[in-house]
KOLTI-787472 format. One record per atom (N, C-alpha, C): atom name; x, y, z; residue in one letter. Coordinates in Angstrom, 3 decimals, padded with zeros to 6 digits. Each point is the difference from the previous one (the first is absolute). Layout:
CA X Y Z A
...
% end
This chain:
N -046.311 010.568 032.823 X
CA -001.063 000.550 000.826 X
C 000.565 000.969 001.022 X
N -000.897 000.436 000.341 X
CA 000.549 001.368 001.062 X
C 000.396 -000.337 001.179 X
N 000.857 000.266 000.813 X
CA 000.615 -000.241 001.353 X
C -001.027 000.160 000.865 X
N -001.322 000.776 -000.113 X
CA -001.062 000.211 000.434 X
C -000.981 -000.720 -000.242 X
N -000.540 -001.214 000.972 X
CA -001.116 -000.978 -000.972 X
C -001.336 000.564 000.278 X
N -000.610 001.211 000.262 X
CA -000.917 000.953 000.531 X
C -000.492 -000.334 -001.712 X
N -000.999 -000.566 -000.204 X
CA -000.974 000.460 -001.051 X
C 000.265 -000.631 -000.781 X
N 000.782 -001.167 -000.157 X
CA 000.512 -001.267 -000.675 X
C -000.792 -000.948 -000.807 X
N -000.244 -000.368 -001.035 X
CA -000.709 -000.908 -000.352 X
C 000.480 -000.748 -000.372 X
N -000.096 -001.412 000.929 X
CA 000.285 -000.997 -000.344 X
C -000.780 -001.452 -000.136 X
N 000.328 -000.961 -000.663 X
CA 000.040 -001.409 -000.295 X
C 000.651 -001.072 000.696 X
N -001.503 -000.473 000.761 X
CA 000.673 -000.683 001.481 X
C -000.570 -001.675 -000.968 X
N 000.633 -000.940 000.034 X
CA 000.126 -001.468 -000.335 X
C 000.231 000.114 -001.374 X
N -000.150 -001.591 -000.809 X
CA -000.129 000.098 -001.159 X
C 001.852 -000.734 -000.337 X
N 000.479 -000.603 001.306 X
CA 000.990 -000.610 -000.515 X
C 000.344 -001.129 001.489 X
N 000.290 -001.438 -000.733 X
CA -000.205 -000.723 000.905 X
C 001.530 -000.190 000.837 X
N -000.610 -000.725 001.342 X
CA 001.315 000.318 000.993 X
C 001.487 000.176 -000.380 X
N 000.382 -000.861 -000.914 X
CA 001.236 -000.801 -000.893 X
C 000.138 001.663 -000.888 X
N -000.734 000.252 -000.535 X
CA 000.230 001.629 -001.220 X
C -000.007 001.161 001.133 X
N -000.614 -000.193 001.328 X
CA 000.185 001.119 000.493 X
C 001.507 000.104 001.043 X
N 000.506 -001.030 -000.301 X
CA 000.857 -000.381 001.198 X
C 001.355 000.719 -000.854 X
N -000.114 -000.994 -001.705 X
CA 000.574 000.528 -000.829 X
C 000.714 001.721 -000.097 X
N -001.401 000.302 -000.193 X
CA -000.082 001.273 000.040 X
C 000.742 001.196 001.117 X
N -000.052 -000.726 000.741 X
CA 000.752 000.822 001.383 X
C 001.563 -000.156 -000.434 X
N -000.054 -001.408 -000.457 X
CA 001.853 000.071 000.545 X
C 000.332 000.747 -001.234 X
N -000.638 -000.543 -001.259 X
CA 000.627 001.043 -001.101 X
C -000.151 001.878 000.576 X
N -000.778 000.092 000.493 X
CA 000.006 001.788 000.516 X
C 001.211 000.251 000.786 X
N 000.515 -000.688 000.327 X
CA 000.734 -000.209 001.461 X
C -000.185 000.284 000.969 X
N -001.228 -000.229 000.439 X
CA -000.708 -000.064 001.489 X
C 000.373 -000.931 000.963 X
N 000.328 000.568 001.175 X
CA 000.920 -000.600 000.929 X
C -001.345 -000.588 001.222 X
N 000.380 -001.103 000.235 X
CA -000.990 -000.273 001.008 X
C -000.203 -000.668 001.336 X
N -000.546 -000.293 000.572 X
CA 000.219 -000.222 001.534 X
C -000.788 -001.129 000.395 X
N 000.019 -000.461 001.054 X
CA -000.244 -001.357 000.203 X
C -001.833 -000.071 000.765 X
N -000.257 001.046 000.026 X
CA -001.426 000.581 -000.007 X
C -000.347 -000.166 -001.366 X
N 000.782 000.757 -000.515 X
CA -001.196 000.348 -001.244 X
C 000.039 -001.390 -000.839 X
N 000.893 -001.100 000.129 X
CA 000.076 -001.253 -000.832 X
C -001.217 -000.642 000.877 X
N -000.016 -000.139 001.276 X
CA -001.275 -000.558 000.973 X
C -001.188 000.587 -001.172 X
N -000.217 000.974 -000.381 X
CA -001.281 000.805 000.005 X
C -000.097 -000.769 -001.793 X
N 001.104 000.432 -000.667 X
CA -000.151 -000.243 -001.051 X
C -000.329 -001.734 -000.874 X
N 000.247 -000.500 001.383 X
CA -000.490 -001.718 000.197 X
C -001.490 -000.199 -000.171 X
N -000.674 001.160 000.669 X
CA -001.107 -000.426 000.030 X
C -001.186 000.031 -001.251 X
N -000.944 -000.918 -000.191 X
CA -001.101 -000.518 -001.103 X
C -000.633 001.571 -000.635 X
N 000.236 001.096 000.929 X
CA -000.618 001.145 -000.443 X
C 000.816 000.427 -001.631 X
N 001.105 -000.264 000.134 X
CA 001.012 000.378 -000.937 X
C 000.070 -000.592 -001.146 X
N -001.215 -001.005 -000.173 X
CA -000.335 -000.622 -001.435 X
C -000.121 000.681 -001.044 X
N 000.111 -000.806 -000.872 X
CA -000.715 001.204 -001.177 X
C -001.372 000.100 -000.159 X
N -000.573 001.410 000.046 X
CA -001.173 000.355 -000.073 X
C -000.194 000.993 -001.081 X
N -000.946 000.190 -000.299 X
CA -000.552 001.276 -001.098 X
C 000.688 001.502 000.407 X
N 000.112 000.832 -000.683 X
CA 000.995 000.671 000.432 X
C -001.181 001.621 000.420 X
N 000.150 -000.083 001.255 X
CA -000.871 000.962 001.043 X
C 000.690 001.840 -000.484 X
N -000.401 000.956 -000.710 X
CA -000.055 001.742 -000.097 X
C 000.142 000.401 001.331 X
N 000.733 000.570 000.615 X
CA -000.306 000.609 001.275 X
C 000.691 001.108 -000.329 X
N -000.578 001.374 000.832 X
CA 000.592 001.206 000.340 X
C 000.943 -000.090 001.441 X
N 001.270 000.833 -000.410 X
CA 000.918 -000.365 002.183 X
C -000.285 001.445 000.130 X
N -000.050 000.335 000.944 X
CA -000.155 001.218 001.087 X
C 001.043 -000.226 001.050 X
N 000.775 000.597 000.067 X
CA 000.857 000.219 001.282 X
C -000.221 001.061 001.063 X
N -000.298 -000.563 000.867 X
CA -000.507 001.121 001.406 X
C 001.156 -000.644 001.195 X
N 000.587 000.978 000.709 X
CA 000.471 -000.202 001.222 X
C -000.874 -000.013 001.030 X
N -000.032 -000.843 001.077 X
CA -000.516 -000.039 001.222 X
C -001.125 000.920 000.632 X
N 001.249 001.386 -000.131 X
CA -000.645 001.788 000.572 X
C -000.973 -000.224 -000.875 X
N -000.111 000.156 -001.439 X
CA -000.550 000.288 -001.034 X
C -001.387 -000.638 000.282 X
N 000.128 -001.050 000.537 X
CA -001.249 -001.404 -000.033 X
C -000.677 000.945 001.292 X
N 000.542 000.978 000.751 X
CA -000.661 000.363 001.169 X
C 000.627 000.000 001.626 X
N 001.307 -000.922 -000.463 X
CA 000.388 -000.883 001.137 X
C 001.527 001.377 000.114 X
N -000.173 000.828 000.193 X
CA 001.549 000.568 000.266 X
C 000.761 -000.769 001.479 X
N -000.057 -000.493 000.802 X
CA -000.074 -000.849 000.708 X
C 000.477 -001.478 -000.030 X
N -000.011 -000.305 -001.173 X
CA -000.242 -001.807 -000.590 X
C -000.764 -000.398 000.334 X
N -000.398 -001.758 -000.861 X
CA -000.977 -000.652 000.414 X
C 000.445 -001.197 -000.052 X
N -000.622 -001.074 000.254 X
CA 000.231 -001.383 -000.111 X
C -000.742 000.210 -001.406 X
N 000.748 -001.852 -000.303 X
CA -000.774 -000.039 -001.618 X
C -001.562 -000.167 -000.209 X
N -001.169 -000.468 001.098 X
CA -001.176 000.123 -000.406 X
C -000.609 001.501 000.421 X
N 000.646 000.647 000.770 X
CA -000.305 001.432 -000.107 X
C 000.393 000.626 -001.531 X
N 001.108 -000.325 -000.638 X
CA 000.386 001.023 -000.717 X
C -000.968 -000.353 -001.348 X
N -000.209 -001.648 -000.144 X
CA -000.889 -000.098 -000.801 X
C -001.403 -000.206 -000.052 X
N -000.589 000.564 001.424 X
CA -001.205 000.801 000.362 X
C -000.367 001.661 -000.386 X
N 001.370 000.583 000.242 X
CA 000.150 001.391 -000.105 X
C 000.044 000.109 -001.491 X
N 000.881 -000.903 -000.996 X
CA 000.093 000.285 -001.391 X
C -001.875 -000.440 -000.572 X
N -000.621 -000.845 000.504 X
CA -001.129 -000.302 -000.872 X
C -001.245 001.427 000.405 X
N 000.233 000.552 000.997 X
CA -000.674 001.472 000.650 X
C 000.500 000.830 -000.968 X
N 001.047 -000.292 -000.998 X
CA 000.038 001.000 -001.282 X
C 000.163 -000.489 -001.129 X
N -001.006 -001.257 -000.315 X
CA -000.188 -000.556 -001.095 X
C 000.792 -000.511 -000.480 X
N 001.519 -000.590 000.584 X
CA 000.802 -000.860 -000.312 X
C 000.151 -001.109 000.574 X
N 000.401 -001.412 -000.538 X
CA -000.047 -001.162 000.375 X
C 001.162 -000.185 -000.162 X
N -000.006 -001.841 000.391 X
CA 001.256 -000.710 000.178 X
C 000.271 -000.654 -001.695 X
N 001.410 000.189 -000.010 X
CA 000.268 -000.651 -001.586 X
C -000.569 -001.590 -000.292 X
N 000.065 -000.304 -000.838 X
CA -000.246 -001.929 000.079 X
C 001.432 -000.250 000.419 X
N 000.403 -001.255 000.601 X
CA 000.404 -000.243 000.679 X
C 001.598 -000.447 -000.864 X
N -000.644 -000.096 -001.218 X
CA 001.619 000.148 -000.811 X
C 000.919 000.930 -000.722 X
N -000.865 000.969 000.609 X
CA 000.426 001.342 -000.799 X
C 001.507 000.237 -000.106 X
N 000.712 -000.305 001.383 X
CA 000.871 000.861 000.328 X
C 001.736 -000.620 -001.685 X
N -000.201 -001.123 000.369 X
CA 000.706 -000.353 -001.336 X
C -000.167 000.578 -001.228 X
N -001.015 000.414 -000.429 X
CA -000.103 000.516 -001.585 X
C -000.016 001.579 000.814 X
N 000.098 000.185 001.050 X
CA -000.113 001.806 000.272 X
C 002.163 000.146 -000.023 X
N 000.299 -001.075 000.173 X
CA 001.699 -000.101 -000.061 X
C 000.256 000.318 -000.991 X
N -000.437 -000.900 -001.005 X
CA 000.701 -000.013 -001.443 X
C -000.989 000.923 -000.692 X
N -000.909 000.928 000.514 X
CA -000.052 000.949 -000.776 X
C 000.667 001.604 000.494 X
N 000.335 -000.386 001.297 X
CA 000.706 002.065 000.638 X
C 001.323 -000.834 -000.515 X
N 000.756 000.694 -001.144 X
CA 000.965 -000.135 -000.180 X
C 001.366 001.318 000.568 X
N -001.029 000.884 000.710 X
CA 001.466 000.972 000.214 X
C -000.801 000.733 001.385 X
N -000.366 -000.787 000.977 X
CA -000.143 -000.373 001.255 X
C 000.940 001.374 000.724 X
N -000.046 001.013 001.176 X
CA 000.695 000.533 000.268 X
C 001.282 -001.166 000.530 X
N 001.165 000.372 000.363 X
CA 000.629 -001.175 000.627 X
C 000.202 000.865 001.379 X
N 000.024 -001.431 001.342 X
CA -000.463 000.332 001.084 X
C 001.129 001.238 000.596 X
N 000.203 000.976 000.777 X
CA 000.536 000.573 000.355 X
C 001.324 000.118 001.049 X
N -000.689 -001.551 001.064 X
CA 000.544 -000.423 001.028 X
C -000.174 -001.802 -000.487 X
N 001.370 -000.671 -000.483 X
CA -000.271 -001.386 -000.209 X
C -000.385 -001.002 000.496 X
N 000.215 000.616 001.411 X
CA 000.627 -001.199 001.035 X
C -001.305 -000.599 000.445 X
N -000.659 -001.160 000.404 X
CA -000.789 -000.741 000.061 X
C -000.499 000.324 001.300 X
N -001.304 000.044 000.091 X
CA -000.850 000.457 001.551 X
C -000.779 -000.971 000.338 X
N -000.014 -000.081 001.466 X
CA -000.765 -000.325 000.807 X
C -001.179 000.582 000.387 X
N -001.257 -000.709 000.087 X
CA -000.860 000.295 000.289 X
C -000.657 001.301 -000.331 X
N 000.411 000.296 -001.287 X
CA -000.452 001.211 -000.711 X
C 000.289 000.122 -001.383 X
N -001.065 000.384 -000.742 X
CA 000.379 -000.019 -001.398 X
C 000.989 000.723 -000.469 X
N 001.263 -000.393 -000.900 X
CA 001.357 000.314 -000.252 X
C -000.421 001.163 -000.707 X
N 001.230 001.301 -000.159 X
CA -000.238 001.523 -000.706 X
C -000.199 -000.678 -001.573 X
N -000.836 000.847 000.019 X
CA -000.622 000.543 -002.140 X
C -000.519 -001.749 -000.388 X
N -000.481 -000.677 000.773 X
CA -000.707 -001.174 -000.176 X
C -001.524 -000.157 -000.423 X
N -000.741 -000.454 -000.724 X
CA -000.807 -000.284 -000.419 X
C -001.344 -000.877 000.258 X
N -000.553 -000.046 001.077 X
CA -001.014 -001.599 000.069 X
C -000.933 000.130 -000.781 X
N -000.345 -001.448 -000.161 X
CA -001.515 000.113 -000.932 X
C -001.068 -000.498 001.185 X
N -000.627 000.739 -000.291 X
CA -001.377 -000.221 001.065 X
C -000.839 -001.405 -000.437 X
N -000.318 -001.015 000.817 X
CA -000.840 -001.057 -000.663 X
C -000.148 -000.647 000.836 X
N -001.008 -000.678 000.240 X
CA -000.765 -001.195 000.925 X
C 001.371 -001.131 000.618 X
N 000.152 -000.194 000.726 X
CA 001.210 -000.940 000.006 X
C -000.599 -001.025 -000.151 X
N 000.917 -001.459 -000.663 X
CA -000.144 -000.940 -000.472 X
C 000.063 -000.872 001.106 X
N 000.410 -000.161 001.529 X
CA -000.416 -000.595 000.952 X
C -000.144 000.459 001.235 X
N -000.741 -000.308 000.958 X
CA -000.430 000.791 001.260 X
C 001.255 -000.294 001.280 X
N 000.671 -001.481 -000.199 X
CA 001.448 -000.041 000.457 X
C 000.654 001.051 -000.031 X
N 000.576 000.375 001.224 X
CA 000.805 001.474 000.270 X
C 001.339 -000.601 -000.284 X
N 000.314 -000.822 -000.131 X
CA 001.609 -001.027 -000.708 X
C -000.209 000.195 -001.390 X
N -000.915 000.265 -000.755 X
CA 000.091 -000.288 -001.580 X
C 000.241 001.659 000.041 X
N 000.745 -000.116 -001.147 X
CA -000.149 001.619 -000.717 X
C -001.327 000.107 -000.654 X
N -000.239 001.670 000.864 X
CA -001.432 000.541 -000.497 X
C 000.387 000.761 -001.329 X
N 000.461 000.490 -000.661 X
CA 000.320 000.646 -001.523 X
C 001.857 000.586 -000.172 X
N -000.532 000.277 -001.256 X
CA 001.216 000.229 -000.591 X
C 000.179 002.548 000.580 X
N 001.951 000.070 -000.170 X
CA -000.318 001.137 -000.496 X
C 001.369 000.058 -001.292 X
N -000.321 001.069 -000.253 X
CA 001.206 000.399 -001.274 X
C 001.332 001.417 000.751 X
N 001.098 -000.911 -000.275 X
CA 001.101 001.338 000.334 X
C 000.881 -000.073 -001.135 X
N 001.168 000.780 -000.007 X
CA 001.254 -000.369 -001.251 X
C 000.703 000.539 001.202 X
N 001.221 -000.720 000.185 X
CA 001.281 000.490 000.708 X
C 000.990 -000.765 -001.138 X
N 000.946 001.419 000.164 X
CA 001.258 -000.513 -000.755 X
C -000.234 -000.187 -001.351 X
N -001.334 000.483 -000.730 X
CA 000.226 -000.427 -001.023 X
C -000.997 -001.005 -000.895 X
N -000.401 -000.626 001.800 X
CA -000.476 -001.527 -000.655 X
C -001.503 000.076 000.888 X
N -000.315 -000.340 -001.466 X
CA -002.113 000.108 000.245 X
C -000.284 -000.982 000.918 X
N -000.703 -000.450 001.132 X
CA -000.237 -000.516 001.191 X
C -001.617 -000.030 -000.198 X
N -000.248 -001.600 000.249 X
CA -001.337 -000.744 -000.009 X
C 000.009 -000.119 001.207 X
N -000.807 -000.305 001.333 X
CA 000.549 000.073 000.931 X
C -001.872 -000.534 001.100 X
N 000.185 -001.046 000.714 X
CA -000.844 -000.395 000.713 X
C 000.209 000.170 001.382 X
N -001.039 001.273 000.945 X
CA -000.122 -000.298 001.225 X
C -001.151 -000.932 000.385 X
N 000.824 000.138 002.232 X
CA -001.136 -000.608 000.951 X
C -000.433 000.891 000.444 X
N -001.321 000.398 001.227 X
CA -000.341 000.415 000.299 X
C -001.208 -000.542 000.932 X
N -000.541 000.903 000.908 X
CA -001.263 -000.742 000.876 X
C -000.866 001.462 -000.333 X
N -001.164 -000.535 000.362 X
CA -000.726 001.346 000.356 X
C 000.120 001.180 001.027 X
N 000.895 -000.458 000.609 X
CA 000.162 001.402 001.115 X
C 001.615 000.893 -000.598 X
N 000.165 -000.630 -000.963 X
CA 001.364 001.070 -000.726 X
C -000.454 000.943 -000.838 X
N 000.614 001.131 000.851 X
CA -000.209 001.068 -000.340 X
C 000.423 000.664 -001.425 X
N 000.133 000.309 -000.944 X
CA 000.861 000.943 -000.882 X
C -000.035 001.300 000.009 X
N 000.656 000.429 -000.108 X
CA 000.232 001.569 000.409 X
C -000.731 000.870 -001.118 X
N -000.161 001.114 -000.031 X
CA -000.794 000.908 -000.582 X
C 000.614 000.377 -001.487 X
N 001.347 000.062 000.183 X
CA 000.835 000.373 -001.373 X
C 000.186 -001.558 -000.986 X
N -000.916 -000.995 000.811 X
CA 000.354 -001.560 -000.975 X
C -000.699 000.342 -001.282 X
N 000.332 -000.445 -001.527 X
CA -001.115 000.249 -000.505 X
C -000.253 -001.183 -000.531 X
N -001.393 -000.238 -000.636 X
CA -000.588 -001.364 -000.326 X
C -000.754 000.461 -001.690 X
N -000.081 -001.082 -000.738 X
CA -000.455 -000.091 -001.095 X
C -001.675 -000.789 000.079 X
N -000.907 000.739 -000.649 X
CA -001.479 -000.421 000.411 X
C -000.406 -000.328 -001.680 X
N -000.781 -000.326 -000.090 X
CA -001.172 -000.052 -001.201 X
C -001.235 001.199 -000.155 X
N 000.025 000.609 -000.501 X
CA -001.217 001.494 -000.037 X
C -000.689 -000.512 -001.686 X
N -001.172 -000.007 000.707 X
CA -000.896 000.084 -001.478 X
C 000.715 000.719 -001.015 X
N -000.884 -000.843 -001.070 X
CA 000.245 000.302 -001.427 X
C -000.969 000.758 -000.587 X
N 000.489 001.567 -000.484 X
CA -001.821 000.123 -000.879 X
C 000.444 -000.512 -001.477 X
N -001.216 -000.183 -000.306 X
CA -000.501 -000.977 -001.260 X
C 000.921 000.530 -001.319 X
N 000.386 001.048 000.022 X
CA 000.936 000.548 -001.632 X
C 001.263 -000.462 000.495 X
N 000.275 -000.202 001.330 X
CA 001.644 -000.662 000.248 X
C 000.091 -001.258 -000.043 X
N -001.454 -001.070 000.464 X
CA -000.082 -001.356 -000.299 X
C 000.611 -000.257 -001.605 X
N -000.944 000.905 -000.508 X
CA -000.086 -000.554 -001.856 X
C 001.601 -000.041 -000.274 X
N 000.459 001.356 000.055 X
CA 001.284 -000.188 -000.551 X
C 001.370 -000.548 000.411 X
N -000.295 -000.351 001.545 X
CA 001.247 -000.991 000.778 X
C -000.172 -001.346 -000.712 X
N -001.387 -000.556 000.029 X
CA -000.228 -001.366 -000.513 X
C 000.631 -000.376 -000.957 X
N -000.041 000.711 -001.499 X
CA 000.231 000.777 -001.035 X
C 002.024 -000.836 -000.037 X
N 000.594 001.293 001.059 X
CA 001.413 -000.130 -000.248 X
C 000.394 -001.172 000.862 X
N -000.691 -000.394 000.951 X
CA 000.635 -001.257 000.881 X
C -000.025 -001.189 -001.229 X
N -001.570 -000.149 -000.421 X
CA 000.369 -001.090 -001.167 X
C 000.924 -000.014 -000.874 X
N 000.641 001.062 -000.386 X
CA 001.111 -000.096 -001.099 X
C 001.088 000.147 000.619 X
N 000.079 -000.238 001.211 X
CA 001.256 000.485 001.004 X
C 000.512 -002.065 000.201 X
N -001.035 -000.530 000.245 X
CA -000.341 -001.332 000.312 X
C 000.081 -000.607 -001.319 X
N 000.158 000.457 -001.329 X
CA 000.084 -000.533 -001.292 X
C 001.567 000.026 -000.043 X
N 001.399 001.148 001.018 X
CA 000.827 -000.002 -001.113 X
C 000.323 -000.606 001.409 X
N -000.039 -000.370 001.215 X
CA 000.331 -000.917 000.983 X
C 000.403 001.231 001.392 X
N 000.558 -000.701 000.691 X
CA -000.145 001.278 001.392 X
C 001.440 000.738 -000.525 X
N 000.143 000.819 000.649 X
CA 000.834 001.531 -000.330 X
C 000.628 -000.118 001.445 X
N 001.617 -000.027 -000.225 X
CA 000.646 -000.114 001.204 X
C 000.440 001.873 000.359 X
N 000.263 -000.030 000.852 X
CA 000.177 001.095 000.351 X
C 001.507 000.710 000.019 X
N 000.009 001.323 -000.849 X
CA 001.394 000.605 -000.279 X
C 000.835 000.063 001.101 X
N -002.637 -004.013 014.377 X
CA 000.156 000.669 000.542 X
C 000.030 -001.490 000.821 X
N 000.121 -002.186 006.021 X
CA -001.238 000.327 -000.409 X
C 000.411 000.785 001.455 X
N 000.555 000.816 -000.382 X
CA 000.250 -000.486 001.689 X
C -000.943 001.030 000.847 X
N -001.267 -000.378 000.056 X
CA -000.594 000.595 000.806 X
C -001.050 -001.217 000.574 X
N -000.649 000.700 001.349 X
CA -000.588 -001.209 000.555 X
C 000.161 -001.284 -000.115 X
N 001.699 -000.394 -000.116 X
CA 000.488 -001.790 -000.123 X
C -000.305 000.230 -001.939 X
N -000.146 000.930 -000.452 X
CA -000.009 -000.199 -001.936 X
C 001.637 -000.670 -000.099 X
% end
């Protein structure tokens, strides 16, 4: 898949916790003690396997040249017809960007999303400012990075952050994603050829 997940169609569930967990380490997805918190949770069952389109917009892009906190930015993204992913996206959005830019600057940040990093936009899974609110995607060194931040509502992200959304589907792209996800899900998942921000 393209280093660019802008216009992506992907196949979010459809493999249960144990096959998706699988699935990571065979990719060699490196992971963090966030994203194992996140990946604990009942959302990560196996479910029917959800078509979604990703859209990647930066911050500016959403309106915000400035930054926003996260219910601004995903106020500003639904003011242009984009929403928040389901809430398990960000794992099958791993093991499908297989050639991810790799980050520019490695070194792990504080209180700001790390260079050429990835978030997925989505409802967080608890209102506790101690739990990690979502996952993002980086590669340093090489090595593909699953990766769970914290955050509160008054953290800011800067304008150049960029985030991964869900954008409608029109109906001739439904038919034929459905189409290849099922036979994608027949030959089993496809491994592929990033917390330190706000306490991540």
């Amino acid at each position: 898949m393209s280093g660019d997940a802008d216009g992506l169609r992907l196949g979010v569930g459809g493999l249960s916790r144990p096959e998706l967990l699988a699935a990571l380490d065979a990719a060699g997805v490196a992971r963090n003690a966030h994203a194992e918190t996140l990946l604990a949770h009942p959302v990560f069952e196996r479910r029917p396997v959800e078509p979604i389109v990703i859209a990647v917009r930066s911050v500016a892009e959403l309106g915000r040249p400035a930054g926003a906190t996260l219910p601004e930015l995903l106020s500003a993204a639904a003011e242009l017809g984009l929403g928040p992913c389901p809430a398990d996206t960000a794992p099958y959005l791993r093991l499908a960007l297989s050639d991810q830019t790799a980050s520019s600057d490695p070194r792990m940040s504080t209180g700001r999303a790390p260079a050429d990093s990835l978030t997925v936009a989505s409802d967080p899974l608890s209102t506790d400012d101690e739990d990690p609110k979502g996952f993002y995607l980086r590669v340093v060194d090489g090595v593909s990075w699953l990766r769970g931040y914290r955050c509160d509502d008054e953290h800011v992200f800067a304008g150049e952050d960029r985030f991964a959304f869900q954008r409608p589907e029109r109906a001739e792209e439904r038919i034929g994603a459905s189409s290849r996800i099922r036979a994608d899900r027949r030959s089993g998942p496809r491994a592929p050829r990033r917390d330190e921000r706000a306490s991540g």
